[in-house]
C-alpha positions in Angstrom: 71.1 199.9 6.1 71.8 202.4 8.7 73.7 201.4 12.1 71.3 200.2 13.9 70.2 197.5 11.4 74.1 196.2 11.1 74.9 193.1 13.3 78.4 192.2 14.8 77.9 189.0 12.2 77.9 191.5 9.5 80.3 193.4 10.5 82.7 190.1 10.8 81.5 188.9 7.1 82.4 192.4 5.9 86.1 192.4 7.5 86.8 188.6 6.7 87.3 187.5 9.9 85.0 185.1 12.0 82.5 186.0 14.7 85.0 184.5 17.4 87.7 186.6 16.2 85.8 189.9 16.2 84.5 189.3 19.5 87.7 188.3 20.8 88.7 191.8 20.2 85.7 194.1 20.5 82.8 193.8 22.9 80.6 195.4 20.7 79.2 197.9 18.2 80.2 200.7 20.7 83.6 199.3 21.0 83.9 199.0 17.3 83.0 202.4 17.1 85.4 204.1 19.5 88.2 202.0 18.0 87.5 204.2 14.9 87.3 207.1 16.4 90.6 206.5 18.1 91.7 205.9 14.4 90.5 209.3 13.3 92.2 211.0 16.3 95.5 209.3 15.8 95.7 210.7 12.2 95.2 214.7 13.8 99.1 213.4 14.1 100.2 212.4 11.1 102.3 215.5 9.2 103.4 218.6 10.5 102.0 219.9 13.7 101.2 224.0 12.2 103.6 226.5 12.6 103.3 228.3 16.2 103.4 231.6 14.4 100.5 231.3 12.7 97.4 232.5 14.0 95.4 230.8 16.6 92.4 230.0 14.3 95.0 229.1 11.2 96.5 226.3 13.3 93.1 224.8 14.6 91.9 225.3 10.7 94.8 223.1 9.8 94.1 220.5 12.5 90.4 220.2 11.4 90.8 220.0 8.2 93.0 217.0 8.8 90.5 215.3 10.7 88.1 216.2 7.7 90.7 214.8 5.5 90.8 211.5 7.7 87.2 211.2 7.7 86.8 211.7 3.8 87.0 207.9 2.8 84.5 206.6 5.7 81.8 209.3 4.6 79.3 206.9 4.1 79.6 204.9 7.4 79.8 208.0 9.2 76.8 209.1 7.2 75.0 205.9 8.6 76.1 206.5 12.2 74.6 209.8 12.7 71.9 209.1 10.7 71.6 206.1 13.5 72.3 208.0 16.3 69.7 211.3 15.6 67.3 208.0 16.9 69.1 207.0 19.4 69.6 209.1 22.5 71.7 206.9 24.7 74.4 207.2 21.3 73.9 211.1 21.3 74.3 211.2 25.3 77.8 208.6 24.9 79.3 210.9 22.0 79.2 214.1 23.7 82.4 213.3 26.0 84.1 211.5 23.3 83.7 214.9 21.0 84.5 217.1 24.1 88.1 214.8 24.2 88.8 215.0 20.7 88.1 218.6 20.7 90.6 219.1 23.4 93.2 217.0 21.4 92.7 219.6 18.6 93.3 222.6 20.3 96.6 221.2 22.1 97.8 220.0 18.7 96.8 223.4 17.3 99.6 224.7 20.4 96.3 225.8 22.1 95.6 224.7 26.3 93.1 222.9 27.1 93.2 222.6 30.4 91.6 224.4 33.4 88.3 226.2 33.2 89.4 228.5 30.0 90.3 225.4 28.1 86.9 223.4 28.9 85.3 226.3 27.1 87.5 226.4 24.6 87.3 222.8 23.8 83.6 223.0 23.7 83.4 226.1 21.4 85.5 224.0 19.4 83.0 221.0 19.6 80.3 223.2 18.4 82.5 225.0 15.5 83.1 221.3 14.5 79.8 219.9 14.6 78.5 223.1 12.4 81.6 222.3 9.9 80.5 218.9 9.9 77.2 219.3 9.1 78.4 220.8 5.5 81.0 218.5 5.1 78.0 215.8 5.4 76.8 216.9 2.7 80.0 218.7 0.9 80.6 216.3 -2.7 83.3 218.3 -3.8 86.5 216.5 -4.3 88.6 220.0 -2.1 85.6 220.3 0.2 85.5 223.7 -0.6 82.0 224.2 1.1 83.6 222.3 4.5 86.2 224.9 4.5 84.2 228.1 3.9 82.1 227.1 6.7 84.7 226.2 8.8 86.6 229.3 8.3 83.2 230.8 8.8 82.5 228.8 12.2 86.3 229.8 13.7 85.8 233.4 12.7 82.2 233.8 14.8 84.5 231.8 17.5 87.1 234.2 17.7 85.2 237.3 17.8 83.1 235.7 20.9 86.6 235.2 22.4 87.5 239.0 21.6 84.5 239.8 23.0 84.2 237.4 26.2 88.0 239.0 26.7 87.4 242.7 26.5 84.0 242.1 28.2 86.1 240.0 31.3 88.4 243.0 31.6 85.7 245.7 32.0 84.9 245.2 35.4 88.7 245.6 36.4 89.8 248.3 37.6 94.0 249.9 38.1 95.0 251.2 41.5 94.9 253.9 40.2 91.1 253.9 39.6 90.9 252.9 42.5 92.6 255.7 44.4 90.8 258.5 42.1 87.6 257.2 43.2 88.4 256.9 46.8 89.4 260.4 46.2 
């Protein structure tokens, strides 16, 4: 029925519990939500943080693919909430810190900083790179989303080269001493 047309009464007959009791511990749909999201942010924990050797965009591969892997049995609710929330502007305009934050939490358990002005880029590269992944997984009916994880590997490798790029690019306008003193010469 989509997210909008679900009531907090539904949502209480669904779980088993009364209206009172779901009240007692969520103030809303909203607060329903983020409690779920929390949920799919606490299992970017669960197994083995990846290996610090590994490249960069192997760890953060790892660590979205087990958010992937979290989000897997709830496809169909989540299917409902964006559907709800392409409507819904005030939704759209809420989720964009959350995804910012869980971002973030991805690259530091990828071994990755998120902090400072280099990390709040990062983390919002990685928002988009997830988002694009995301949008196939929507749709991705295979049983190893196969077609999540090409794109994904697609969407980290466009990622990286930017950063290769933004890098080399950053350091072209430096110059040595030693330029310095051969034009001054």
């Amino acid at each position: 029925r989509g997210w909008h047309a679900v009531s907090l009464a539904d949502i209480a007959t669904r779980a088993g519990v009364s209206f009172v009791e779901l009240h007692e511990r969520f103030d809303g749909k909203a607060d329903i939500f983020k409690a779920f999201l929390d949920q799919l942010d606490d299992a970017l924990w669960n197994g083995e943080l990846p290996p610090g050797e590994e490249a960069e965009r192997d760890r953060l591969f790892d660590v979205i693919m087990r958010r992937f892997d979290a989000m897997q049995p709830h496809k169909a609710g989540i299917r409902a909430i964006v559907r709800g929330s392409m409507v819904d502007p005030w939704m759209l305009l809420c989720g964009a810190p959350r995804l910012l934050l869980t971002a973030a939490l991805m690259l530091e358990i990828a071994g990755i900083s998120a902090t400072g002005p280099l990390g709040r880029l990062k983390a919002k590269g990685l928002a988009a790179v997830f988002l694009a992944a995301s949008r196939v997984w929507m749709n991705d009916d295979s049983p190893d989303m196969a077609k999540t994880m090409v794109a994904l590997d697609r969407s980290l490798r466009r990622a990286e080269s930017l950063m290769t790029f933004v890098r080399r690019d950053r350091h072209k306008g430096s110059y040595s001493d030693s330029d310095k003193a051969e034009y001054r010469a």
